[in-house]
C-alpha positions, 0 to 999 in steps of 0.5 A: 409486450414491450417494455419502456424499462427493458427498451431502456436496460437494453440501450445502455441504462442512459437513454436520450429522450430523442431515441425513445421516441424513435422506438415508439415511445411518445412523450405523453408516455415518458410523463406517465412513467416518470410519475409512476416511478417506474423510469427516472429522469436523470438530465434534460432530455435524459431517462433511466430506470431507479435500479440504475447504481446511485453512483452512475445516476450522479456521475451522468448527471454531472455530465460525464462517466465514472472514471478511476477509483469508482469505475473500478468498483462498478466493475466489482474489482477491489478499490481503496476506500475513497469518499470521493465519485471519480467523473470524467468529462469530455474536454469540450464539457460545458453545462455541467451540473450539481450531482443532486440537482440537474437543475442546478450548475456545479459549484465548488463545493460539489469538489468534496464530494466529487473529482472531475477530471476533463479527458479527450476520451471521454464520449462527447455527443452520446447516442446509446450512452456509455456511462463508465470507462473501460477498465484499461481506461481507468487504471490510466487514470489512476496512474495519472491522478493518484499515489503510487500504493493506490495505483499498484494496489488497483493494477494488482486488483484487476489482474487477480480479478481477471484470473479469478474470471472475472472483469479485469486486465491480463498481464500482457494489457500493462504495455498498453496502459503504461504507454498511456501514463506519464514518464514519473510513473514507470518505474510503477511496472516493475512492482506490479505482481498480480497474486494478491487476493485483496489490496490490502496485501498488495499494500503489505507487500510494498510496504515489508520490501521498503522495511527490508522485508522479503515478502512472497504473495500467496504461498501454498501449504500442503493441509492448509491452502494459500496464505496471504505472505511468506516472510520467511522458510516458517514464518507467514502472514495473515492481513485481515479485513473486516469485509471477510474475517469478522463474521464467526465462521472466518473466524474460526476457519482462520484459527483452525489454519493457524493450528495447521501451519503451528502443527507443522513447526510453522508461524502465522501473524496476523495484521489488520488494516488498522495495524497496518496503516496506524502502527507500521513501526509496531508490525515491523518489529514484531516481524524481525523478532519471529524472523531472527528466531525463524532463520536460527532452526531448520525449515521445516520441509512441508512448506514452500523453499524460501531463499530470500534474506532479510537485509535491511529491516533492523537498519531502518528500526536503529538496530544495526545492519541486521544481516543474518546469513545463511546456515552451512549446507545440512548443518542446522545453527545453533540457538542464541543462549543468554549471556549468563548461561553454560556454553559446552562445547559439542561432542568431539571438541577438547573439554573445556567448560566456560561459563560467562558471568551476568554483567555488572552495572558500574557506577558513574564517574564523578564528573570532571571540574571546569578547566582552569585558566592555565589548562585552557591556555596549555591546550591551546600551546601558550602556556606561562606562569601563573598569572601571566597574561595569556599569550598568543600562538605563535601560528596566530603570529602574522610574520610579515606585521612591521616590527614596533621601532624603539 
């Protein structure tokens, strides 16, 4: 037996009342079922079904599609958080409604909970409606509409969502999208990766290589699988996010991966998202510590080769240039020793023992008494004797001035 709800999920969610009634359907019967709750009205001569996402009733209602940030996350690809509904209406629009009230006309408060945007894209004069954008679509209109991380974060997520076979974007798709996107944005491409498993890493990434940070996506160890980052030959990065690491069975697995990485002479540090957006500068420092402690001893060979360097990272913190070089082939540095510590020299070399004494604190000197009148005037090249006037330089002295007739 036919249903009203499946002829409904069959036609694109949105059906209008006119193409209803063209399968069968009479308004008599579109009452009944809008009283009993099994379809909804959602505008004027518009149904849809209750189990339609809440996110889509209001985004129809306004009179338009979700577009952006919010069609992305219809998709199941990962978006940062936003408080806003992302609609797109038809540049013609006209009538447009309160996302709560079809009844009611769109006001200006309505722009705390919602951003519309007009596009000649969207769909004017729905048959079978289309109540989304494409996923192509949207990554425009993030480029268009949003900040740099935001748009980098979101093509990141649509490429690894693609590669986990799901709905996203290939990379070959990115001329086609940035051919789309204005001339400010271009430059955007370049920094697109595509390995991150969540945004979150992605925004780590671009914010490490702005510190001077070298950062490579999704490194994998033997024994242990893929890491969020590697930042150094031994040193890795874990970017926790409560969706997946608060409940206890991540907890103990990411523990257990941290001892695996330790046990083959390798470091792991763990940032959250809290950490990440609130206290930067404090993420950064930790990182150059265990990076100048990681490129003094040998890499260990049971990790991926790392040949970036760190160049810039200290410079940005007022620590000096903070350039480390690298070993000579086969020859591992020798560690940093404190000043007050014996130095040998190595085996071979002439005997000789030096032993560097702990630096003194010296007091400071008093300081100096004003200069006097006849100091000033000696510094400046007209000195005289005492209590004689002061007296001009003679390169103060205009030459051409008259002289006074006696």
């Amino acid at each position: 037996m036919r249903s009203l709800t499946r002829d409904i999920l069959d036609h694109g969610l949105f059906v209008k009342r006119a193409a209803l009634r063209a399968r069968g359907w009479s308004d008599g019967h579109l009452r009944g079922e809008v009283n009993r709750g099994t379809v909804v009205r959602v505008r004027k001569g518009w149904y849809s079904v209750p189990s339609a996402p809440p996110s889509a009733v209001e985004a129809f209602r306004i009179g338009g599609r979700l577009a952006g940030l919010s069609c992305l996350k219809s998709y199941g690809i990962w978006t940062p958080t936003t408080g806003r509904l992302h609609v797109s209406v038809p540049s013609a629009a006209r009538g447009l409604r309160r996302p709560t009230d079809m009844r009611a006309r769109l006001d200006v408060l309505d722009g705390v909970l919602c951003r519309v945007t007009w596009s000649d894209d969207a769909i004017d004069g729905r048959g079978d409606c289309v109540w989304r954008t494409s996923v192509h679509e949207a990554l425009v209109h993030i480029l268009n509409n949003h900040d740099r991380v935001t748009a980098i974060v979101c093509l990141d997520a649509a490429l690894h969502s693609a590669q986990e076979n799901g709905v996203g974007i290939i990379r070959d798709d990115l001329g086609w999208i940035f051919a789309r996107a204005p001339l400010r944005v271009q430059s955007w491409r370049d920094e697109v990766d595509g390995r991150a498993a969540a945004g979150g890493e992605t925004e780590f990434r671009l914010k490490a290589l702005a510190a001077g940070i070298p950062f490579v996506s999704q490194p994998f160890v033997s024994g242990v699988g893929h890491l969020d980052g590697q930042i150094g030959p031994s040193t890795f990065v874990e970017i926790d996010g409560k969706d997946w690491h608060d409940d206890p069975i991540a907890f103990e697995v990411d523990r257990e991966r941290d001892l695996l990485v330790a046990s083959q002479n390798g470091r792991t540090l763990r940032f959250s998202y809290a950490l990440l957006r609130k206290q930067w500068g404090l993420c950064v420092r930790a990182m150059v510590t265990a990076l100048e402690y990681d490129y003094l001893r040998e890499p260990s060979a049971a990790f991926p080769p790392f040949h970036e360097r760190m160049l810039r990272a200290r410079h940005r913190l007022g620590q000096g240039p903070g350039r480390f070089p690298a070993p000579a082939s086969g020859v591992a540095p020798a560690p940093r020793r404190a000043p007050d510590q014996l130095a040998v020299e190595p085996p071979g070399a002439p005997a000789r023992v030096a032993i560097t004494a702990p630096s003194v604190a010296r007091p400071c000197p008093p300081p100096r008494p004003p200069p006097s009148g006849n100091s000033l005037r000696a510094a400046a090249g007209c000195a005289g004797r005492p209590g004689d006037p002061p007296r001009r330089p003679a390169a103060l002295i205009d030459q051409r001035q008259p002289r006074h007739r006696g």
